[in-house]
N, C-alpha and C positions, 0 to 999 in steps of 0.2 A: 098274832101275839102282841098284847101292850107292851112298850116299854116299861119297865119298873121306873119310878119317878126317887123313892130314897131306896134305904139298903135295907133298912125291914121289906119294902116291898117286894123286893128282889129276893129275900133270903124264903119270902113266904109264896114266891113262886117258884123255887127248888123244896117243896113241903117232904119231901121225903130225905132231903140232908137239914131242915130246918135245927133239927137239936146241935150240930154239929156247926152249923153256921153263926145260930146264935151264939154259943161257945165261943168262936172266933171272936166274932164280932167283939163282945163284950170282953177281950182278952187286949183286942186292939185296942178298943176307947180305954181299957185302963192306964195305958200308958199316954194317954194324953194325948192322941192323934187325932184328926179329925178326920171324918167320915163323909163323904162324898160321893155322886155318881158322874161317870166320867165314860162317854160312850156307853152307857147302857150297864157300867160293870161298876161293883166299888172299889174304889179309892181310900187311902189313908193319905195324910199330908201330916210334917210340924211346919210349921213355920212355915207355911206355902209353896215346902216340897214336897212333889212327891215321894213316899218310900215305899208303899207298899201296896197290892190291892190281892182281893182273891179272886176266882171265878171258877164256876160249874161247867164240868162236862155231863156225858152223859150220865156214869158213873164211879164218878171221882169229883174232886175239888181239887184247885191249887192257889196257893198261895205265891206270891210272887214279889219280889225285891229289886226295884230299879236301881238302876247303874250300878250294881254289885254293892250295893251299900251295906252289906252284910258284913261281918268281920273275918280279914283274911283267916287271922290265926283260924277262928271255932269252925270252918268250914274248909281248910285246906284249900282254898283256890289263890293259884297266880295273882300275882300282882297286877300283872299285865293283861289277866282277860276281863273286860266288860262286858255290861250288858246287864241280864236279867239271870237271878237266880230265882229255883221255883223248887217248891215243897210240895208233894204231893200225896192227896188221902182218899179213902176209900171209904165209902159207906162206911163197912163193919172195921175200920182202921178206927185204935184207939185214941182221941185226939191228945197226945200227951203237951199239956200247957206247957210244962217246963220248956221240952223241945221249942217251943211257939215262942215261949219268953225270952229263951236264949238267942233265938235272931232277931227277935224283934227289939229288945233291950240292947242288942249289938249295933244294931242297925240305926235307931235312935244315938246312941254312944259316937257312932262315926260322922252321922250328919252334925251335933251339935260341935263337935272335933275342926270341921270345917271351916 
């Protein structure tokens, strides 16, 4: 298997969540993130941090949020735990933007915070 070289690449070699990636994708560059690939997977960064990336399994996607830079409040996690928070969807899962906007606009909120 090739590596995917961008994130179209990538999203058009999972063609069977293509709709659903695209969606992402352009959910993320809305808010002004950039797009990148990093080991073979994508990347979001502002300002030359990372915050977020998704990635394919078999049959699912997840989205994922380094160093808990999610907001404590909208998600109920400890102050105290870090790491990675991850969102997880299914083929026939509805991909509800709002949900997506709300950590990712959180997520954005807390890195610029810093």
């Amino acid at each position: 298997m090739i590596t995917p070289i961008t994130i179209e690449d990538y999203i058009q070699t999972h063609a069977y969540l293509e709709e659903e990636l695209t969606q992402l994708h352009q959910i993320l560059l809305a808010y002004g993130l950039d797009g990148d690939m990093d080991y073979g997977e994508p990347i979001y960064s502002l300002n030359d941090t990372q915050i977020l990336g998704f990635r394919v399994y078999k049959d699912m996607f997840s989205v994922w949020f380094k160093n808990d830079l999610n907001e404590d409040e909208l998600l109920k996690v400890p102050k105290d735990i870090k790491g990675f928070h991850l969102l997880r969807f299914r083929k026939d899962d509805e991909l509800e933007s709002d949900f997506i906007h709300d950590h990712v606009s959180a997520a954005v909120k807390r890195l610029n915070a810093q």
